[in-house]
C-alpha positions in Angstrom: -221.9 -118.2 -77.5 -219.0 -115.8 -78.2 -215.7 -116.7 -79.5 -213.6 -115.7 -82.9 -215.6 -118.3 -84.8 -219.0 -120.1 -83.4 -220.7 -122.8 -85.2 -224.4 -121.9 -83.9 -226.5 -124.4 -86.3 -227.0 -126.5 -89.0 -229.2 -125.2 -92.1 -231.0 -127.0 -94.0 -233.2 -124.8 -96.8 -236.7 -126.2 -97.6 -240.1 -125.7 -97.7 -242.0 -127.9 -95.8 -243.0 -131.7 -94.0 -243.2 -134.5 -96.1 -246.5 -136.1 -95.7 -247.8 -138.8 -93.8 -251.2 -140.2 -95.1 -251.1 -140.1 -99.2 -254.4 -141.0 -101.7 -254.1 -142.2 -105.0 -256.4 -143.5 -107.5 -258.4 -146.0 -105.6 -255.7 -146.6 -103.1 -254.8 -145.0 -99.5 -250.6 -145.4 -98.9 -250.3 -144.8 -95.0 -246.4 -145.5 -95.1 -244.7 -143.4 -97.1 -243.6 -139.6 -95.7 -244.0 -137.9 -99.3 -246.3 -135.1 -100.8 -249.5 -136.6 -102.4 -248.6 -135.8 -106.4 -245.6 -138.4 -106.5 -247.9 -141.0 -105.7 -249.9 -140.4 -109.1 -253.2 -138.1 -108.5 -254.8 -138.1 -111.5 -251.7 -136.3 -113.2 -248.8 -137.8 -113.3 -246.5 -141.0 -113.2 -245.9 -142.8 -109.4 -242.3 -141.7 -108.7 -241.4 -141.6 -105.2 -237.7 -139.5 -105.4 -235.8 -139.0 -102.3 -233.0 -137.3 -100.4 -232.3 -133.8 -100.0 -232.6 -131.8 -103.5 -232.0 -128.3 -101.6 -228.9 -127.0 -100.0 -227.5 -127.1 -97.1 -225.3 -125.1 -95.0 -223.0 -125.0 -91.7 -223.6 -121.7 -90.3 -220.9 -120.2 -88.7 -220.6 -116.9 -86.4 -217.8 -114.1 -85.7 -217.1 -112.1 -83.1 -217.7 -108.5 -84.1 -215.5 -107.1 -86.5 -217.2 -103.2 -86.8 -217.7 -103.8 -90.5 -219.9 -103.6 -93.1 -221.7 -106.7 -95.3 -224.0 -106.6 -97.8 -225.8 -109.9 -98.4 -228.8 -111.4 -100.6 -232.5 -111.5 -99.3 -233.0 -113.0 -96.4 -232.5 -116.3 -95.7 -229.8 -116.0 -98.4 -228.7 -119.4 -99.9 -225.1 -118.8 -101.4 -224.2 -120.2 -104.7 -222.3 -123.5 -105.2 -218.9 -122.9 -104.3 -219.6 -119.3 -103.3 -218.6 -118.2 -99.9 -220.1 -115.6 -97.7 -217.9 -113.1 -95.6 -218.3 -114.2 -92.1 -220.7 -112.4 -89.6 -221.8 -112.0 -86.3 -225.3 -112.3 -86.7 -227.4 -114.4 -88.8 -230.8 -113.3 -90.1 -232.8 -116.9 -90.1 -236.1 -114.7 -92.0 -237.2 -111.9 -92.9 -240.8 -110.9 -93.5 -242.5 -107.6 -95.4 -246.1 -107.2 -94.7 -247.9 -104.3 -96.5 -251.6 -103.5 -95.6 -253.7 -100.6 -95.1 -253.6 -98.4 -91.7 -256.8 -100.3 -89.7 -256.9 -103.0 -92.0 -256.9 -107.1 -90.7 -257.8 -110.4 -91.5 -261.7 -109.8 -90.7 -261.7 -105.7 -91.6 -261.7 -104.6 -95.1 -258.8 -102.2 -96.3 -260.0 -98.6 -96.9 -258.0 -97.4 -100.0 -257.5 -94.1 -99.1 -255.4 -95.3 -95.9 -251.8 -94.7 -95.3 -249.7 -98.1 -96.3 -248.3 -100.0 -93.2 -245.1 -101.5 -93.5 -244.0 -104.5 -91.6 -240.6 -106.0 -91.5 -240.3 -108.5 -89.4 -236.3 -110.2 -88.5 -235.0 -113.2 -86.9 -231.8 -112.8 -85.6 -229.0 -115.1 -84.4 -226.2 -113.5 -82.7 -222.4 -114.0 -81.2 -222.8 -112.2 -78.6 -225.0 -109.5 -76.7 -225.3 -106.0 -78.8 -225.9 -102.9 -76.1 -228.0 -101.1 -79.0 -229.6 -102.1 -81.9 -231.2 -100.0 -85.4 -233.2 -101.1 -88.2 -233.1 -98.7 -91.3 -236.1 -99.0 -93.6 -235.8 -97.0 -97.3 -237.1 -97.1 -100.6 -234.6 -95.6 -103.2 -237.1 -95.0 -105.9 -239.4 -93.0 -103.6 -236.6 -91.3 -102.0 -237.9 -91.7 -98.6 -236.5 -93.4 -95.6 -236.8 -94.0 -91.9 -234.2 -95.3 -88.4 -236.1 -97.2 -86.3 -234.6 -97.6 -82.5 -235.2 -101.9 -81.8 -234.8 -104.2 -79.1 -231.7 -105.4 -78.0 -229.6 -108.0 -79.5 -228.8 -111.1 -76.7 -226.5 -114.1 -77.8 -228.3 -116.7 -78.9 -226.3 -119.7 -76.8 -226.2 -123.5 -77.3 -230.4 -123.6 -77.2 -230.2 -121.7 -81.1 -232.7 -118.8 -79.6 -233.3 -115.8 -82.0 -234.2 -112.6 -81.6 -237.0 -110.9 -83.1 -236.9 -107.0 -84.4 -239.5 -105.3 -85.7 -240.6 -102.3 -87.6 -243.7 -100.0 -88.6 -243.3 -98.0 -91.1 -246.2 -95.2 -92.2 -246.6 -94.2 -95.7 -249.1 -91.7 -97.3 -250.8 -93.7 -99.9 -249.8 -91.1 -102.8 -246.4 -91.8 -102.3 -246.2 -95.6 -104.0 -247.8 -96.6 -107.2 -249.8 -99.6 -106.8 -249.2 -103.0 -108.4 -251.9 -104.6 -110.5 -251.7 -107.7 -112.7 -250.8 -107.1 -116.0 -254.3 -106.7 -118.0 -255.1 -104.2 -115.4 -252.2 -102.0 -115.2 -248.5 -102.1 -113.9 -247.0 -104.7 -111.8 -245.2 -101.9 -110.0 -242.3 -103.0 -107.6 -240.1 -101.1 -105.4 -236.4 -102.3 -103.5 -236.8 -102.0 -99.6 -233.7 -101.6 -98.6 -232.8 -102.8 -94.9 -229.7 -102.1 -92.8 -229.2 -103.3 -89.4 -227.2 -102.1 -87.4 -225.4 -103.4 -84.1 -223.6 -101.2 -81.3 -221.4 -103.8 -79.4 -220.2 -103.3 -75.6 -216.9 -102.6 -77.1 -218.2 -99.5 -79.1 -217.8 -101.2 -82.5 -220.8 -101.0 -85.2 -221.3 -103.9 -87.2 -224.2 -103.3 -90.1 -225.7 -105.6 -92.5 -228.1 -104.3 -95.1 -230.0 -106.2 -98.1 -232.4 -105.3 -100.3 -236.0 -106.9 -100.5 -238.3 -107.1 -103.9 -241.6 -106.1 -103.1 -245.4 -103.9 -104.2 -248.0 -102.5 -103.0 -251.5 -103.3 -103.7 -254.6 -104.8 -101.8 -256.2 -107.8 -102.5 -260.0 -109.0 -101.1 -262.0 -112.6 -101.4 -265.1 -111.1 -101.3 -268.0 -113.6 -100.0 -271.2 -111.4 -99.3 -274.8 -111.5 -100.1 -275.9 -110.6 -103.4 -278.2 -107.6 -103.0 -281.8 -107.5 -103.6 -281.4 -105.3 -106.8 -279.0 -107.7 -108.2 -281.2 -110.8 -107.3 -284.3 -108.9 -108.8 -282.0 -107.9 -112.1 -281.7 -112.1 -112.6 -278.7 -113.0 -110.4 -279.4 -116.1 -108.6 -279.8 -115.3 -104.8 -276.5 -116.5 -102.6 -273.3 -115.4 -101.9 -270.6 -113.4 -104.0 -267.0 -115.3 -104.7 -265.0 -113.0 -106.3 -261.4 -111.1 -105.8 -260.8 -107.5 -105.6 -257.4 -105.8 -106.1 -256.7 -102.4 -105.1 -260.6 -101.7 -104.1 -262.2 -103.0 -107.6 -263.6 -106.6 -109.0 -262.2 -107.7 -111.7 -262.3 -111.2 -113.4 -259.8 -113.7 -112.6 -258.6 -115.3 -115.8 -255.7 -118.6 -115.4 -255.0 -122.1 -114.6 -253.8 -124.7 -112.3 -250.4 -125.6 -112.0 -248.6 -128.7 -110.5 -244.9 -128.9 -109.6 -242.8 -128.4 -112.6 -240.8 -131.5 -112.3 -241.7 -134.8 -110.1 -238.0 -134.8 -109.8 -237.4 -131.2 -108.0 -233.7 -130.7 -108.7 -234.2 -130.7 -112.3 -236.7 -127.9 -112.5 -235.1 -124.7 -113.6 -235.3 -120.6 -113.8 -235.9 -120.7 -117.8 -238.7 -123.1 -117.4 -240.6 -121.9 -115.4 -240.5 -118.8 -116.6 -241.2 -120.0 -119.9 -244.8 -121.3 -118.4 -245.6 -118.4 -116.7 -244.7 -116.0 -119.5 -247.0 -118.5 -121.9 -249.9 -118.0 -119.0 -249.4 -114.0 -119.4 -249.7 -114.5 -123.9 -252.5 -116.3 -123.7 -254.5 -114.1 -120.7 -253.9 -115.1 -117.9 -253.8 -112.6 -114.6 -253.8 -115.5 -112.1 -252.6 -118.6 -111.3 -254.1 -121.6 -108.9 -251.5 -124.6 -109.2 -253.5 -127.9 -109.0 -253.5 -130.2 -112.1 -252.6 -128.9 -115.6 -255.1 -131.5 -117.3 -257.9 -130.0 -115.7 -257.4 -126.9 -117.6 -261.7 -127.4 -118.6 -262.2 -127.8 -115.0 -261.0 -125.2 -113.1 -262.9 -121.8 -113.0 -260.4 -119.4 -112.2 -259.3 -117.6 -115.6 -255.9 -114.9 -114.5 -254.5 -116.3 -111.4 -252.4 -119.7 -110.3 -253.0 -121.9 -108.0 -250.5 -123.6 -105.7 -251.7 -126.9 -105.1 -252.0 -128.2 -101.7 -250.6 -131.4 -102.9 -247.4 -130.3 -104.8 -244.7 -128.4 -102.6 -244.2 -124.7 -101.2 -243.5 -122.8 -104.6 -239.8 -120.3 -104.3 -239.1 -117.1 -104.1 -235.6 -117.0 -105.7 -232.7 -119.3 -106.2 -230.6 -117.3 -103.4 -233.5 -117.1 -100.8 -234.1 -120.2 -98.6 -232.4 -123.0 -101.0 -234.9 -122.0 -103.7 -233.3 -124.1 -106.7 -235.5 -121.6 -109.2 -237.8 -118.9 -109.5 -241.6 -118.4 -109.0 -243.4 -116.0 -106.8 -240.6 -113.6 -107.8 -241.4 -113.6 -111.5 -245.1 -113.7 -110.6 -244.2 -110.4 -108.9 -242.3 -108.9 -112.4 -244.9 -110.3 -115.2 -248.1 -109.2 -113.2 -249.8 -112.6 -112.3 -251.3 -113.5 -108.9 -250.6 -116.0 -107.1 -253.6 -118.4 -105.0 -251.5 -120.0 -102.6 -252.2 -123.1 -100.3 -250.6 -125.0 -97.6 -249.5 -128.0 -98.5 -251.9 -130.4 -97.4 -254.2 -132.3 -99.5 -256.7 -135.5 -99.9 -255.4 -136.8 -96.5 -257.1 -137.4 -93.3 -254.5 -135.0 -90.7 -255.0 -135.7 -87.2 -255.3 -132.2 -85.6 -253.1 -133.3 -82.1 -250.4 -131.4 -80.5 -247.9 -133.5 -82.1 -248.8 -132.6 -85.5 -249.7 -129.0 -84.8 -246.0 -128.4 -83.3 -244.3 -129.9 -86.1 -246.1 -127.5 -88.5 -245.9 -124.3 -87.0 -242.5 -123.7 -88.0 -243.3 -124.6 -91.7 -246.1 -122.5 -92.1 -244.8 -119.7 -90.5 -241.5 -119.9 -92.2 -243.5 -120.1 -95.3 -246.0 -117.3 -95.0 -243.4 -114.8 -93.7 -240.8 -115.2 -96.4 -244.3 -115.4 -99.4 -246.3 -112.5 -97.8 -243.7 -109.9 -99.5 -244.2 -111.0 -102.9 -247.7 -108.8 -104.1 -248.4 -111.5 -106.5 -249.4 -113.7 -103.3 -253.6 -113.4 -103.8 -254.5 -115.4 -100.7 -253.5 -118.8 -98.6 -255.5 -121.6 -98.3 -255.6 -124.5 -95.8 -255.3 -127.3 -97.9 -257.0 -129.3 -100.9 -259.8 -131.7 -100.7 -259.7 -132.2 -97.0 -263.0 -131.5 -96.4 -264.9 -134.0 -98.6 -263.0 -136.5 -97.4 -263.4 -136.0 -93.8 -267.0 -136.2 -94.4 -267.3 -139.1 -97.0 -265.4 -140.8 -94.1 -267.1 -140.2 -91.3 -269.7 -142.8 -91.9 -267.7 -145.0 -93.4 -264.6 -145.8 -91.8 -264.8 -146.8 -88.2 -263.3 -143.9 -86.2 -264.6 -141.9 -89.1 -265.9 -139.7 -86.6 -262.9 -138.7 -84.7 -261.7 -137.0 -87.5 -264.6 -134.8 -88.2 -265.0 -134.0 -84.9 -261.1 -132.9 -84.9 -261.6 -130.9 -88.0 -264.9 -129.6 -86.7 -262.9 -128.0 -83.9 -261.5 -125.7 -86.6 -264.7 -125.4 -89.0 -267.3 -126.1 -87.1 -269.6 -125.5 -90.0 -268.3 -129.2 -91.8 -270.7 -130.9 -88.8 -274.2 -129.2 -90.3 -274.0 -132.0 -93.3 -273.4 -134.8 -91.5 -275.9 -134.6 -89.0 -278.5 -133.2 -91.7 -277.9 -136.7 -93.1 
């Protein structure tokens, strides 16, 4: 759509689906559509609190105007009462991926690699742009690159956006590494991003934001225990450890829930208060399940963000995030174990449900991923066992494990060795 001023969608800032199926202590509620920890798992009173507690926005687009705007991180939520200079374009998410050169989800890093960076933008347009640039620096490192894009087409009535990308080498002597805090120096860096936009009627229009973010590399490592190590009186199996930046190291924290049953009334100075009290008393890393089980848990230096609590934030201003988390993970030098939010629930893996989640968890993992702090993701909580505890008992037990057995095929061996 063109035009002096086009509304182009409605946006509504949040983290995720509410949930179907919900468990509680000796009691399965199949009605309500709300995460699992308001229904009293183990830690906390029943509330069930509703409505929207994130903001929302009309977004509204310009024709171009051959100006300048600077803006927050992508998706940028505005302040009450603050408004943002109008725009052609809209930038729905932004995501920063930093690996290693060769590096993927099934081949280890090599650590003397170059870096990779990986900005990936969804754009919402106006109109059509003839030309298009992406402009990748990083101030403190005094380096900087133009990157020639795809480009820009209107996005129309049907809310389409475009995607740009860029790949940016980097030796790996130019960036200090991050590390959690007992280990050395939660080192960040701004990336700064400008985009610019060439119109058919020769104007520029550039919008450029800045974007928190580390480099490091982080490993679950799973293998066999060696012969030497069995014969020095290590029990034979399987290692289950974390490296960061190409060493072990012992992963010393707790479990966290959400902050506040009632999400509005969670703020920046508690939470930071928490994660600042994990930091004094040791703790590298954090896996955010149920503060009780403090005994329990096995992790020591890193959180956990339990699959039955919500998406944690990156910022007040980014995507409605009401207060801070991964960000200050990032500053103090704590990881972060991270999970989808699905837990103790029986999911039916159809199209329907696959569809709706997509765009959460992709939304999600783009806008964490830039945050070093962010250790890992994980599917869920609990889902397993409870697949299989039902499989002989419930009646169609067995179409759910052999749903979930379409994704882990593995989950079948006990069952039938039963």
């Amino acid at each position: 759509m063109t035009g002096s001023s086009t509304s182009i969608r409605v946006s509504v800032n949040g983290y995720g689906r509410s949930h179907q199926i919900l468990v509680g202590i000796g009691f399965v509620v199949y009605s309500l559509t709300k995460r699992p920890l308001i229904v009293c798992i183990l830690q906390g009173p029943a509330f069930v609190p509703s409505g929207i507690h994130k903001p929302a926005y009309f977004v509204t687009l310009t024709s171009p105007t051959g100006k300048h705007q600077t803006i927050g991180t992508p998706p940028i939520s505005p302040a009450l009462g603050e408004t943002v200079a109008p725009s052609p374009v809209f930038i729905e998410e932004n995501s920063v991926d930093i690996y290693k050169l060769g590096q993927s989800f099934s081949i280890a890093p090599r650590e003397d690699a170059d870096w990779v960076v990986n900005v990936t933008l969804s754009v919402h347009s106006s109109t059509d742009f003839r030309a298009a640039s992406l402009t990748l620096a990083f101030p403190e490192l005094k380096i900087n690159k133009t990157f020639r894009t795809s480009t820009i087409r209107a996005s129309g009535s049907g809310g389409g956006a475009n995607w740009i990308n860029a790949v940016w080498k980097i030796p790996d002597s130019v960036p200090k590494r991050w590390f959690p805090h007992n280990l050395g120096t939660p080192q960040l860096y701004n990336l700064s991003t400008e985009l610019s936009l060439e119109s058919e009627s020769d104007t520029v229009d550039t919008i450029s934001f800045n974007t928190r973010t580390g480099f490091r590399t982080t490993q679950l490592i799973q293998s066999a225990y060696s012969d030497e190590q069995v014969r020095s009186g290590i029990t034979a199996g399987d290692n289950w450890h974390f490296n960061i930046n190409g060493k072990a190291f012992y992963a010393l924290g707790t479990n966290i829930i959400p902050f506040d049953p009632f999400y509005a009334r969670t703020t920046v100075e508690s939470v930071r208060w928490v994660l600042e009290s994990a930091v004094k008393s040791g703790q590298n890393m954090v896996r955010a399940i149920l503060l009780q089980r403090l005994t329990y848990t096995f992790i020591y230096s890193k959180l956990r963000i339990w699959g039955g609590g919500t998406y944690q934030p990156s910022h007040p201003s980014i995507a409605g995030g009401v207060y801070d988390f991964y960000s200050i993970c990032d500053e103090l030098g704590i990881l972060a174990w991270s999970e989808l939010i699905f837990s103790d629930s029986l999911y039916p893996i159809n199209d329907f449900l696959l569809e709706s989640i997509e765009p959460e968890i992709r939304q999600n993992v783009r806008r964490v991923n830039r945050h070093p702090s962010n250790a890992q993701w994980a599917g869920g909580n609990e889902i397993e066992g409870i697949v299989l505890n039902a499989a002989p008992l419930l009646e169609n037990g067995t179409h759910y494990l052999d749903e979930v057995c379409l994704l882990q095929p593995c989950l079948s061996v006990p069952v039938m060795n039963a």
